[in-house]
N, C-alpha and C positions, 0 to 999 in steps of 0.2 A: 585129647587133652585140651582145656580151653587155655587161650592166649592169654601171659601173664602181661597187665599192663606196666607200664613204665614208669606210668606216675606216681608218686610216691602216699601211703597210704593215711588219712588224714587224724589228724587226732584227735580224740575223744572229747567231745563237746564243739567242735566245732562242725557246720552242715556245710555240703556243697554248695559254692553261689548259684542261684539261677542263671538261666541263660539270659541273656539282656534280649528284649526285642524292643523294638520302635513302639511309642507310646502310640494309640490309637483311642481316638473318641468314640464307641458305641453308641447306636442309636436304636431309641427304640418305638416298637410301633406306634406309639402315641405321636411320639416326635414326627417318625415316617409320614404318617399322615396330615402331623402340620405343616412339615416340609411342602408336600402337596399340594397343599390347599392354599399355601403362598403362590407359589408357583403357576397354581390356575388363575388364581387372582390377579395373577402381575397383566393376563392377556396378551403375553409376550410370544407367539408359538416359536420362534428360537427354545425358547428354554423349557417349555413347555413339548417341545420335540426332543432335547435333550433330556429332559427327565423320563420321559416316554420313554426310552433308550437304556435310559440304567435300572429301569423298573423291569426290562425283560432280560435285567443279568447281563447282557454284554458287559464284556470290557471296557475303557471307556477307550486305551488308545486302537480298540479298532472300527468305535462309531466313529470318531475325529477324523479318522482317516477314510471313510465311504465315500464315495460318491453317491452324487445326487441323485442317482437311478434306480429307484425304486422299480419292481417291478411285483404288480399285485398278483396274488393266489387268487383262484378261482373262490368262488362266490361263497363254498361252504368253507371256506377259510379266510378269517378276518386279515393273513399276517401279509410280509411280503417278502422278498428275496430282495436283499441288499447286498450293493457290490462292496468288495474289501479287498483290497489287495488282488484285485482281479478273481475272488474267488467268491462264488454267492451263496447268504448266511440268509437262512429262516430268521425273523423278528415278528414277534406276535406283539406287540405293544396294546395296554388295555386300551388306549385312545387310536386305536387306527386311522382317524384320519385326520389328525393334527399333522402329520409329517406332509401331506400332499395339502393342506392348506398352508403349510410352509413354504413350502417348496413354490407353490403356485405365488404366494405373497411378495417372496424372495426373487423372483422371477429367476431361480436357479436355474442353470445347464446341468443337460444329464450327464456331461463330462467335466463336469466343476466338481468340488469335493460339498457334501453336502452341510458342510457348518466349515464357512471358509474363515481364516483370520479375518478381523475386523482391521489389522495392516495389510496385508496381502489377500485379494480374492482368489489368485490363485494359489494360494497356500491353506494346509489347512489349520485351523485352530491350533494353538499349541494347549499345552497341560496346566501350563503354567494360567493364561486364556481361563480354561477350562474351570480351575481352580477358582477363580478368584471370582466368579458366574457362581459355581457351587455355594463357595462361602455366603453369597448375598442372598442366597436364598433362608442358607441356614440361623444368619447373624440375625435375623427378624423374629425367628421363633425359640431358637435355643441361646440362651445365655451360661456364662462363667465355665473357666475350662477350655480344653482342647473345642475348638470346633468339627464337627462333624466332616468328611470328605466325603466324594462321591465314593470311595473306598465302603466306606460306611453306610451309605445308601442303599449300596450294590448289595454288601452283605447281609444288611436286614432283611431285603427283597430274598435271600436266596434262601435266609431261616426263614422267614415263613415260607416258602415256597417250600421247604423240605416237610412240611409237615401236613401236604396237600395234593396226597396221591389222586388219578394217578400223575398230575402234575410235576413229580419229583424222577417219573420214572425216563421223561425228556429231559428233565435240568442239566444235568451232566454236561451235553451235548450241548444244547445252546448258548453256555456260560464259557464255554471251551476247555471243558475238564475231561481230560483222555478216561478218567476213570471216574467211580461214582464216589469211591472213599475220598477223593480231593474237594468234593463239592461238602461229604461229610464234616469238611475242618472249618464253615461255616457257622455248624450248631453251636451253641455253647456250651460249656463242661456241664451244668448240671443237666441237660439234655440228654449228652451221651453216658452220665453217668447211671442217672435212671434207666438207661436201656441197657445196662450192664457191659457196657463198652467205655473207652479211655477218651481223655478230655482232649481235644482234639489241639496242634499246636495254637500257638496265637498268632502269628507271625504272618502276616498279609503275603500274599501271593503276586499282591500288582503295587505299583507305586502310588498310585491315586487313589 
């Protein structure tokens, strides 16, 4: 027998409220690539390594927190093995070697965090930091409305990425999704509708 609920049953004419979620700016590939293209512009390789970073789906609070120590893949693999939490993460970034003319620029240590606060070097960036780097990039190309976050970055990056076998069939894994249907909740409803599947929630996963 199914479990009768308790709540009381609603009356005619009136719809259940939505579920409230956090308003979120979307972006889209037109923007993604103006984003870009600021960003290369600027000549900055800080941010220009940072953006590097959210373009291969990472999270953002576990590149803030890497240290400097890269360690490259052999020769038929562009990416590298980045330390996080003492524990080492593949990163393929489509600019592989803006992070090491960083780092060389920076004259980083391989035991320094490799995007340190601009108050404390040995600390690392905060979100907040992070944040307000993101925005200057976005406030140049997008105008009126919510600004874009790296949230939103991250996200574009992962829809088109899911539609780029067999590219999607790694994403999972290097976005840090245990399964593949979590990476799924990136498409957007008419996406998943046309493939005869449900609109996936909307509710962001990460706070940035």
């Amino acid at each position: 027998t199914e479990a009768k609920s308790d709540a009381p049953p609603l009356k005619p004419g009136i719809k259940k409220a939505p579920r409230l979620v956090s308003p979120r700016r979307t972006i889209s590939p037109h923007e993604l690539e103006a984003v870009r293209r600021v960003v290369q512009a600027s000549g900055n390789l800080r941010d220009q390594s940072l953006f590097a970073l959210i373009e291969t789906g990472l999270r953002s609070h576990m590149f803030l927190s890497a240290k400097a120590n890269l360690e490259k893949l052999d020769d038929s693999n562009p990416g590298f093995l980045i330390l996080i939490d003492k524990q080492r993460h593949t990163v393929v970034p489509q600019n592989t070697n803006v992070l090491e003319r960083y780092i060389r620029s920076e004259k980083l240590k391989t035991d320094g965090y490799l995007f340190p606060s601009s108050k404390a070097a040995n600390e690392p960036m905060s979100a907040r930091e992070f944040s307000e780097i993101v925005k200057g990039w976005t406030s140049k190309v997008i105008s009126g409305g919510l600004q874009p976050t790296a949230y939103s970055i991250r996200a574009a990056v992962i829809e088109l990425s899911l539609g780029k076998l067999p590219a999607y069939d790694q994403l999972p894994k290097q976005v840090g999704h245990l399964e593949s249907v979590m990476t799924q909740h990136y498409l957007t409803p008419s996406d998943t509708t046309l493939n005869g599947g449900h609109a996936p929630k909307t509710e962001p996963d990460e706070a940035d």
